[in-house]
N, C-alpha and C positions, 0 to 999 in steps of 0.2 A: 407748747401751744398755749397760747395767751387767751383771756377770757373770752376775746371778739370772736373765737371760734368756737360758741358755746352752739351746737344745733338746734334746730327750731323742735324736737321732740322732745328735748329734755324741758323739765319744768322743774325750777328752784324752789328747794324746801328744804325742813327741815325736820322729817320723819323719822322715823330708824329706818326704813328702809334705804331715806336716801345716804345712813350714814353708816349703811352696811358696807366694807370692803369690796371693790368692782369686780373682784375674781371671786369671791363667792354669790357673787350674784349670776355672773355668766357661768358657774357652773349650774348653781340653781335652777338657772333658765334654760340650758342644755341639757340637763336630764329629766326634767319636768317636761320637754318636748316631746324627748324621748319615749318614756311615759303614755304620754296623749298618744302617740304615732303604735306604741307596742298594743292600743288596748282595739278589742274586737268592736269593730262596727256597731254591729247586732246592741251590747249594751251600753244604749240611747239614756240612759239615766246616770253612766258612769260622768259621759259627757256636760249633763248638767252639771254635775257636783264639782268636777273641773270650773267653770264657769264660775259658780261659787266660791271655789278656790281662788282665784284670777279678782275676783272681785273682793273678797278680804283682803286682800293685798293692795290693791289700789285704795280700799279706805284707809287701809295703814298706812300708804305712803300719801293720802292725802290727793292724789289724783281723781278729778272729776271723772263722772263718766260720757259727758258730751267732750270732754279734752280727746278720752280714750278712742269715742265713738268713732268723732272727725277723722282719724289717725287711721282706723280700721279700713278707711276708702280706698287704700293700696291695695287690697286684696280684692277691688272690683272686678279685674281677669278673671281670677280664678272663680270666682261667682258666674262670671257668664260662662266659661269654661262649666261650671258642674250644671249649670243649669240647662246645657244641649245636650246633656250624657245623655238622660233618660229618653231623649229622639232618637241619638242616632247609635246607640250600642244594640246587638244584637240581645237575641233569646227570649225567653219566655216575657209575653206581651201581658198587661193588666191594662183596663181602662178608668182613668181617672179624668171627672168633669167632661166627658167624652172625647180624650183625645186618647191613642193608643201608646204607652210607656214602659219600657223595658224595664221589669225588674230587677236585672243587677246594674242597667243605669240608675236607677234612684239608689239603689245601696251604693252605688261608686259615687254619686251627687252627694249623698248624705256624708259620706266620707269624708272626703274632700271639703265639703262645707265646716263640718264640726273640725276636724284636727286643724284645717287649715288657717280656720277664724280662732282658736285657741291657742296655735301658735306663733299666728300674729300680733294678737292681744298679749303673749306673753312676752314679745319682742318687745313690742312699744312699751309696755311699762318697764324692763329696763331699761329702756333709751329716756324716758321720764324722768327716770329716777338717777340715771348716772351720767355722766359729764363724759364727749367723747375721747376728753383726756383721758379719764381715768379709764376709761376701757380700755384705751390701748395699755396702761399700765398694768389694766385687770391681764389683759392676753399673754405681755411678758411675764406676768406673776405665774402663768397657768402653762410657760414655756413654749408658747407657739413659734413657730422658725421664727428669729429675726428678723428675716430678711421679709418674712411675708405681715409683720406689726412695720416696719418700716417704711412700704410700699405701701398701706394703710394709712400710715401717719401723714407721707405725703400729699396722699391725695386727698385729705382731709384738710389739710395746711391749705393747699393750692387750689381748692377748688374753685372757692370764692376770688378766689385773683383768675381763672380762668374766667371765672363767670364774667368776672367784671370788663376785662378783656371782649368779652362778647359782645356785656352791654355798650361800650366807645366803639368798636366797632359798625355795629347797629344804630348807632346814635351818628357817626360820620357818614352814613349809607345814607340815611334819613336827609340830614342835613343841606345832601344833595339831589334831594327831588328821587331816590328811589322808594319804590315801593313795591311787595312783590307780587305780585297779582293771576301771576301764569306761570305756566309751563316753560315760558320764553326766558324767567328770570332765575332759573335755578343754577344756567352756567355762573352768574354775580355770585349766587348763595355759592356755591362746590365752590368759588373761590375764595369767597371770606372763609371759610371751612379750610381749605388749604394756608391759608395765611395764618390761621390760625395756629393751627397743627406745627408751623412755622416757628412761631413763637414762642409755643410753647413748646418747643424742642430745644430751640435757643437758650430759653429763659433758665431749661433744667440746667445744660450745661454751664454756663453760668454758676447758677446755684452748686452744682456740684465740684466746680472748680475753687470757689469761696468757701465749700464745706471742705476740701482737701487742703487747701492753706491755712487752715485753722487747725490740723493735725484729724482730722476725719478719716477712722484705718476701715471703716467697715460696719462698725458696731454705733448705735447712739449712745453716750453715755447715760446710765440710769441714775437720777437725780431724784426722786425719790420713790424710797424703798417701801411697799405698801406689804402690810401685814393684817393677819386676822388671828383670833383668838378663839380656843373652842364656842364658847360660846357665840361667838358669831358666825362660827360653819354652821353651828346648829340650826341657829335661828333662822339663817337663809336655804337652810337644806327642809327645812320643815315642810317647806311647799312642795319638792319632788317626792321626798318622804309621806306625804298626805296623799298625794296622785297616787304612786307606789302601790298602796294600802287599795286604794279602787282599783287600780288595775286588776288588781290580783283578785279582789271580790267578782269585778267582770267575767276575769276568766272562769274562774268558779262556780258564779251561778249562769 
């Protein structure tokens, strides 16, 4: 995977975090979720200090926080999601600004709000900070099936060539005086959408008949070998390690 297929989340630089190993970072970020996900509700102060957490890190790697902010707009759903709990979950009622609100809907809102926005923020700064090459490199480092980093890799490769497919498609609709306006033009659409589908069924076998005459048995070959050194598990484990330590005070107190 050549440069052109760099994602619009990552952001180039030259931090230590961005020159941490991809497979201790995605462990990093997998247990540090972890983490977030195991600690009680109830303590609301654990969750700021995560926050903080999350935030040192992005000064270290040099990521703004209007870069990070913009990125966090994915988890709009689930924000409108936690924000009707408190309507429409049953049991014991509190009034707040005069309207009437479930008490363990606002604990299930609060929930979902805090782990969910910490999980995200912990996402996107590794996509910030690592190249989607190197993820997938991090995933074989970390042994995930093959079969399922390969199915990754392609639709990572392909996607932009589907896209682009979509756009000369759309661009030849135009071209001809359509436009779609109703309900009356969706058989046109379910057919660009089937031609599609067309094509890019086509296009794989193809591709996969080209990857078999080049001696392709199953496996990509790994071309380079990524490695870490104690000190750099360390240094990327610090962060779940740090979480860890509040957790455990949460439960506690």
């Amino acid at each position: 995977m050549g440069a052109g297929h760099a994602h619009r989340l990552y952001r180039h630089g030259h931090s230590p975090v961005h020159g941490l190993p991809p497979h201790t970072k995605l462990a990093a970020t997998f247990a540090f979720v972890v983490v977030v996900v195991s600690t009680p509700r109830e303590a609301m102060w654990a969750f700021g200090l995560y926050a903080v957490l999350l935030g040192t890190v992005a000064g270290v790697a040099r990521v703004p926080a209007g870069f990070l902010l913009k990125r966090l707009l994915i988890e709009v759903p689930f924000v409108a999601f936690a924000v009707l709990m408190p309507f429409v979950a049953e049991g014991e009622r509190v009034e707040v600004l005069g309207m009437s609100l479930s008490v363990s809907g606002l604990w299930g809102a609060w929930n979902v709000l805090a782990k969910g926005t910490l999980g995200v923020a912990a996402s996107v700064l590794l996509a910030s900070t690592t190249e989607l090459r190197e993820l997938l490199l991090g995933l074989q480092r970390l042994k995930l099936p093959p079969l399922l980093v390969q199915i990754a890799s392609f639709m990572i490769r392909y996607g932009d060539v589907i896209a682009d497919e979509m756009r000369r498609m759309r661009i030849a609709r135009e071209s001809r005086g359509f436009e779609a306006k109703g309900v009356r033009h969706w058989g046109v659409l379910a057919k660009s959408a089937g031609a599609l589908f067309i094509r890019s069924y086509e296009r794989g076998e193809r591709v996969h008949l080209a990857m078999v005459s080049r001696g392709y048995a199953g496996s990509m070959p790994v071309i380079d070998e990524v490695t870490a050194s104690r000190a750099q598990w360390s240094y990327a484990l610090a962060l779940p390690f740090s979480a860890l330590v509040v957790c455990l005070l949460g439960w506690v107190l």
